[in-house]
N, CA, C and O atoms as a GROMACS GRO file, in nm:
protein
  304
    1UNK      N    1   6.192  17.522  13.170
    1UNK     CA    2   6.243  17.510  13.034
    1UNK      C    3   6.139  17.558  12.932
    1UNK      O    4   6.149  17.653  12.854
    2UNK      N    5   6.031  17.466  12.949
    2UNK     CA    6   5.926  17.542  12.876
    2UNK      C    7   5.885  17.719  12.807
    2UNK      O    8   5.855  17.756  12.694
    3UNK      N    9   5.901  17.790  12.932
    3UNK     CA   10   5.868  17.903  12.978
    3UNK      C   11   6.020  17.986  12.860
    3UNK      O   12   6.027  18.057  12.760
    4UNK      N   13   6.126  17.909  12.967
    4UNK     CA   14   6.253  18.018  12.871
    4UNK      C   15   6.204  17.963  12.706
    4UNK      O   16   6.222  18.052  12.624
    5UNK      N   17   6.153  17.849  12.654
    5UNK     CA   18   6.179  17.833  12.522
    5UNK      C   19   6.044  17.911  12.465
    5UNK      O   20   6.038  17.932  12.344
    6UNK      N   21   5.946  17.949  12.544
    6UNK     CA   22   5.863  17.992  12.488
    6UNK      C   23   5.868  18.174  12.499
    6UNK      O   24   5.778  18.253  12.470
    7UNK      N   25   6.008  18.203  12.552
    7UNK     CA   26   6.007  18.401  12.533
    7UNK      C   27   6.101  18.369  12.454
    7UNK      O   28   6.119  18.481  12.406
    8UNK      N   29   6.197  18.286  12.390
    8UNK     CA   30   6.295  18.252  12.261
    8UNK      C   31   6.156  18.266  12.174
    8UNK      O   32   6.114  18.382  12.173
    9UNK      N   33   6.093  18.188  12.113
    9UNK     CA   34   5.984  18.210  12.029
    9UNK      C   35   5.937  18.339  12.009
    9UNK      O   36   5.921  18.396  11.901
   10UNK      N   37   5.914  18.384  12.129
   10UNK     CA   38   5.866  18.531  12.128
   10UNK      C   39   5.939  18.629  12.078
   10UNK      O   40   5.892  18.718  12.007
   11UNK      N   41   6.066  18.619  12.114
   11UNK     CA   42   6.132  18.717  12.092
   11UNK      C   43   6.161  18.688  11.925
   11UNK      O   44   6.170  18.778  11.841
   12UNK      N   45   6.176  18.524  11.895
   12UNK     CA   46   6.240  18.528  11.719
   12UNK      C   47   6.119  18.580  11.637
   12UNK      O   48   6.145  18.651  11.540
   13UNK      N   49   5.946  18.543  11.675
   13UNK     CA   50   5.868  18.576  11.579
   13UNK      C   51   5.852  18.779  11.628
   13UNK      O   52   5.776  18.840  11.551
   14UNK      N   53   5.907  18.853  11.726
   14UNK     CA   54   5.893  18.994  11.733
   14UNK      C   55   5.995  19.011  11.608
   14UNK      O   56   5.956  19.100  11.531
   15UNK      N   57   6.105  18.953  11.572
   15UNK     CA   58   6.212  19.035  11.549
   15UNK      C   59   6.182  19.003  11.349
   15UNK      O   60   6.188  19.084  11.256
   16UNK      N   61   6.152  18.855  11.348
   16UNK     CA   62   6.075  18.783  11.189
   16UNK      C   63   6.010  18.900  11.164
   16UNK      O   64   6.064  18.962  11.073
   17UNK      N   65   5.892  18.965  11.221
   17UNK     CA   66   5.766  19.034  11.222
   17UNK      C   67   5.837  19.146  11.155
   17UNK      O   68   5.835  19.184  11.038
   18UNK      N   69   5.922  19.201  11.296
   18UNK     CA   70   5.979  19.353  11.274
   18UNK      C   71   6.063  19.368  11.106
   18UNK      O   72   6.042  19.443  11.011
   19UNK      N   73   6.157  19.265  11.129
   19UNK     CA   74   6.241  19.277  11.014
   19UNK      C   75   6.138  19.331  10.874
   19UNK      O   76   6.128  19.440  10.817
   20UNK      N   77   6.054  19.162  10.848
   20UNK     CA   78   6.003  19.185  10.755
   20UNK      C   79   5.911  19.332  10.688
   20UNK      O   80   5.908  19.376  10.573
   21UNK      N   81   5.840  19.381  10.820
   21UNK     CA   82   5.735  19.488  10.747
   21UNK      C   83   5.853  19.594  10.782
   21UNK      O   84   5.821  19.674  10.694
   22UNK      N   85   5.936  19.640  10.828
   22UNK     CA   86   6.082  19.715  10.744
   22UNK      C   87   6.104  19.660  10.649
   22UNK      O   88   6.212  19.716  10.627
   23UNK      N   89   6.090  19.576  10.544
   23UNK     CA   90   6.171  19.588  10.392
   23UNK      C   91   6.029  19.591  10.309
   23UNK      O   92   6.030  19.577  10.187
   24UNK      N   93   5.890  19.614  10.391
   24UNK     CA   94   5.786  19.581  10.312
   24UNK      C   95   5.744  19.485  10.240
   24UNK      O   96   5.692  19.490  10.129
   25UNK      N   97   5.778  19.364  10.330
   25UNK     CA   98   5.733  19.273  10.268
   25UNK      C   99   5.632  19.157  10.352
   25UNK      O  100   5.659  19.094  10.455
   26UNK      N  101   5.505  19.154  10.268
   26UNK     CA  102   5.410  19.070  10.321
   26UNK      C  103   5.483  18.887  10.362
   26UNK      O  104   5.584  18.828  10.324
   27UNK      N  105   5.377  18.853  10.447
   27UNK     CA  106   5.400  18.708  10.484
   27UNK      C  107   5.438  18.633  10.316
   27UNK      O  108   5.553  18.614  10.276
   28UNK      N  109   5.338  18.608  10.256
   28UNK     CA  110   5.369  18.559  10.090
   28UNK      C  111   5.492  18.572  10.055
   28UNK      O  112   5.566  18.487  10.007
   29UNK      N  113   5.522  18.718  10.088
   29UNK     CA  114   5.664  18.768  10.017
   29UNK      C  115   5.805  18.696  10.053
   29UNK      O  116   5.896  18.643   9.990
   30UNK      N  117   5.774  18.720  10.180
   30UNK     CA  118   5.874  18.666  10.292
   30UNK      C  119   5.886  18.503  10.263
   30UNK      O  120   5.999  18.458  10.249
   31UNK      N  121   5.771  18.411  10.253
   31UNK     CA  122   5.772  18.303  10.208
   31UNK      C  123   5.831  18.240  10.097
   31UNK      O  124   5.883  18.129  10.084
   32UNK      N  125   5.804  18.361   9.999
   32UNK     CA  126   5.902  18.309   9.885
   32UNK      C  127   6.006  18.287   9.889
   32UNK      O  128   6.070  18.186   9.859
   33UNK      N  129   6.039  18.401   9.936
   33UNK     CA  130   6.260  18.445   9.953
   33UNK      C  131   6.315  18.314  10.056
   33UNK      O  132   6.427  18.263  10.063
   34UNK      N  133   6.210  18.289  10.119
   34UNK     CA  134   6.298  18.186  10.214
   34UNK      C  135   6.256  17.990  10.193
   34UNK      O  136   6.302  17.890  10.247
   35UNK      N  137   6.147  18.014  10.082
   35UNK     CA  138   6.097  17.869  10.003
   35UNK      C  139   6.004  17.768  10.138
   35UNK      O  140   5.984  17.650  10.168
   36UNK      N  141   5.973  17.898  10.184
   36UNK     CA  142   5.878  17.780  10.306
   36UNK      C  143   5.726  17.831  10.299
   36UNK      O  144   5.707  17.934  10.235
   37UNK      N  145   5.633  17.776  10.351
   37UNK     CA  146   5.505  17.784  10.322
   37UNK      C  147   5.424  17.967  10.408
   37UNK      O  148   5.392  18.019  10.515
   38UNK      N  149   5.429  17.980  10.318
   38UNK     CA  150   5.312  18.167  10.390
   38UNK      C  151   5.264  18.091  10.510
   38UNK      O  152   5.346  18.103  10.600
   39UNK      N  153   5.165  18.021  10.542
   39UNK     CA  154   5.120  17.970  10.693
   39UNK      C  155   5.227  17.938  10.785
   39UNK      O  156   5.217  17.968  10.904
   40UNK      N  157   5.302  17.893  10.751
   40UNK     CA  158   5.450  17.824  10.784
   40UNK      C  159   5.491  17.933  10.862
   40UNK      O  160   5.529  17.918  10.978
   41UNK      N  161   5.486  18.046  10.801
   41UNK     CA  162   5.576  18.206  10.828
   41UNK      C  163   5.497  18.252  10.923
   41UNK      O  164   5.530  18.297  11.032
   42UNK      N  165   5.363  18.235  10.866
   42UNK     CA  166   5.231  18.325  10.992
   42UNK      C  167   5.280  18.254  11.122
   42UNK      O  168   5.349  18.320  11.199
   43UNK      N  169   5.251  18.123  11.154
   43UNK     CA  170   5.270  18.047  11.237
   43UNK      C  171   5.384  18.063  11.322
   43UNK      O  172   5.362  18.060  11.443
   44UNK      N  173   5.547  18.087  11.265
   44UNK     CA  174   5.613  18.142  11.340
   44UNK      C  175   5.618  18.276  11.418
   44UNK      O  176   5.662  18.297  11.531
   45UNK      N  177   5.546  18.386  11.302
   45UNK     CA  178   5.559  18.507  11.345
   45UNK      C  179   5.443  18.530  11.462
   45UNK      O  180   5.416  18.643  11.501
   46UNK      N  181   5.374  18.403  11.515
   46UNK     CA  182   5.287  18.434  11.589
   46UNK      C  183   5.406  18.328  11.717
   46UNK      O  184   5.363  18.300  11.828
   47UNK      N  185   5.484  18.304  11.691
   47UNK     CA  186   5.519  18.214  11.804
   47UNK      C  187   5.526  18.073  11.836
   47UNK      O  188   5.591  18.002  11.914
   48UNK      N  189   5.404  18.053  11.717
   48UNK     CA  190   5.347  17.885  11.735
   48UNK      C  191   5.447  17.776  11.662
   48UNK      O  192   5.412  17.676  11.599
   49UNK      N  193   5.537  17.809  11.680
   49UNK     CA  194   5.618  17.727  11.545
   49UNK      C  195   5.728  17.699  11.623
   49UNK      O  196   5.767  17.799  11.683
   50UNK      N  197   5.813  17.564  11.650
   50UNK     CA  198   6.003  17.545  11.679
   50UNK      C  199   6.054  17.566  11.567
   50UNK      O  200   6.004  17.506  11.472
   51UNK      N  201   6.124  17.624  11.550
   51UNK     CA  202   6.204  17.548  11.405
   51UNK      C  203   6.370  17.569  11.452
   51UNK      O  204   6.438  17.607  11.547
   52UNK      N  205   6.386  17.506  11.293
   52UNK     CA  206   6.487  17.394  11.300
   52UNK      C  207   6.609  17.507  11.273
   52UNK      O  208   6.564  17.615  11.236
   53UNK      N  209   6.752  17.499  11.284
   53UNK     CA  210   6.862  17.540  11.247
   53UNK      C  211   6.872  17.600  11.073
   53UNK      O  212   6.910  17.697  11.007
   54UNK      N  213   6.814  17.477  11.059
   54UNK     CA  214   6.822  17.567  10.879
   54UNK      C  215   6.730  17.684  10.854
   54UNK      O  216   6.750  17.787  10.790
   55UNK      N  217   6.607  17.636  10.932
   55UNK     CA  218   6.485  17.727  10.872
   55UNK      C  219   6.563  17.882  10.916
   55UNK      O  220   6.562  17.976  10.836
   56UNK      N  221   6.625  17.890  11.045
   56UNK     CA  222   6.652  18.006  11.115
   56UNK      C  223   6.766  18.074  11.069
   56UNK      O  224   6.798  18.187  11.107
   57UNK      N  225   6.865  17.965  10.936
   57UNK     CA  226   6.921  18.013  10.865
   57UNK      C  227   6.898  18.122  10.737
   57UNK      O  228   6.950  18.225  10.696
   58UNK      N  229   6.758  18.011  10.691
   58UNK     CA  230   6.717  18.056  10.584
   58UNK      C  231   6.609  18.201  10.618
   58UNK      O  232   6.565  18.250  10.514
   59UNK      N  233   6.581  18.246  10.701
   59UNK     CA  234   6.486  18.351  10.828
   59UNK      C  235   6.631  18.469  10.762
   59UNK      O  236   6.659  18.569  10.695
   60UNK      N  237   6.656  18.413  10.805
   60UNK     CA  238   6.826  18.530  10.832
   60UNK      C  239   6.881  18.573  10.665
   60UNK      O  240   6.904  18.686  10.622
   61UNK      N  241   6.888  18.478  10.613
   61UNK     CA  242   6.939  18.492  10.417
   61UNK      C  243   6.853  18.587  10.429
   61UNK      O  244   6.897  18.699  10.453
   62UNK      N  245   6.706  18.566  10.416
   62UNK     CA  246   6.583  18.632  10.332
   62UNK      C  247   6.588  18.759  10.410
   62UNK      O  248   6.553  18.854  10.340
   63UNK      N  249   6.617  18.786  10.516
   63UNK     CA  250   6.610  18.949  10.584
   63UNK      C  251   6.714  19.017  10.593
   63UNK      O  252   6.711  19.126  10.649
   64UNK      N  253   6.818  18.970  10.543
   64UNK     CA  254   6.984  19.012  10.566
   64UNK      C  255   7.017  19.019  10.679
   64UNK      O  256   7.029  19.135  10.718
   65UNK      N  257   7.042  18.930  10.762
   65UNK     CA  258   7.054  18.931  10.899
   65UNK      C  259   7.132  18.817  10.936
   65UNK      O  260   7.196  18.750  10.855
   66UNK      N  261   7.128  18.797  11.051
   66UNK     CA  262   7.250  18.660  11.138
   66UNK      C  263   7.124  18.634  11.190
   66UNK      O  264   7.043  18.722  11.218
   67UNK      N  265   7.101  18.484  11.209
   67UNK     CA  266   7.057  18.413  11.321
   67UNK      C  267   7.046  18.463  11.440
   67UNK      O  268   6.942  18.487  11.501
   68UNK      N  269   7.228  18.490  11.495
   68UNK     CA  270   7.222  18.563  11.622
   68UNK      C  271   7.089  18.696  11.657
   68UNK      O  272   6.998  18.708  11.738
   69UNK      N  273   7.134  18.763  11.564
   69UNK     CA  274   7.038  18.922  11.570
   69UNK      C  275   6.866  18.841  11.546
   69UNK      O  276   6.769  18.904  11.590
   70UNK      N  277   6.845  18.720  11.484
   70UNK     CA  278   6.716  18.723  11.505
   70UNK      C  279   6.698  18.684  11.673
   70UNK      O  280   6.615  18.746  11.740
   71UNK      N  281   6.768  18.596  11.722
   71UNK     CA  282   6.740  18.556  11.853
   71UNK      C  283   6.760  18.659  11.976
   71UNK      O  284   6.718  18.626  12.086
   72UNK      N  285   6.835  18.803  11.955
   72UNK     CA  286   6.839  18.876  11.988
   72UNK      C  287   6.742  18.957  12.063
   72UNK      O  288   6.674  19.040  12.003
   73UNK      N  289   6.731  18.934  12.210
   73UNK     CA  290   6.596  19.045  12.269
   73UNK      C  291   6.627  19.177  12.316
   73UNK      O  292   6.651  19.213  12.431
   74UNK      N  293   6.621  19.271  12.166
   74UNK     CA  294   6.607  19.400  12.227
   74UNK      C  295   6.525  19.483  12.328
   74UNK      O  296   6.528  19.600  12.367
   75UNK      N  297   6.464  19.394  12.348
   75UNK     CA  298   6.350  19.418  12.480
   75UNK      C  299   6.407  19.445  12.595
   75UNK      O  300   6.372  19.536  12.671
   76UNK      N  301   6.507  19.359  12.612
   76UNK     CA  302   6.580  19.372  12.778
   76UNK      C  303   6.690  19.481  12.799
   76UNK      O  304   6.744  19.494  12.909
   0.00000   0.00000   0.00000
């Protein structure tokens, strides 16, 4: 369980990462639009972070995106 929840992480902070520096926007930036803390953001986009249903809502508002497409591994 561990293992699958920790390539979910991986894959949501690749796609957080990707999105964001496509619209050019720094961690700060990204923080604003979505009202959560710049470390907050680093922290996910490195992986180190669970979060919650809303946050992954509010991930999705701020990049124009679905939830789904963030959890999405274009990798495979």
């Amino acid at each position: 369980m561990k293992k699958d929840l920790k390539r979910l992480l991986t894959v949501l902070a690749t796609n957080i990462r990707r999105l964001r520096k496509d619209k050019q926007l720094s961690q700060e930036g990204l923080a604003e639009l979505t009202g959560l803390h710049r470390t907050y953001v680093g922290a996910v986009e490195r992986a180190e972070r669970n979060v919650t249903l809303s946050t992954l809502t509010s991930f999705a508002r701020a990049l124009n995106t679905s939830v789904p497409d963030l959890l999405l591994d274009e990798g495979r």
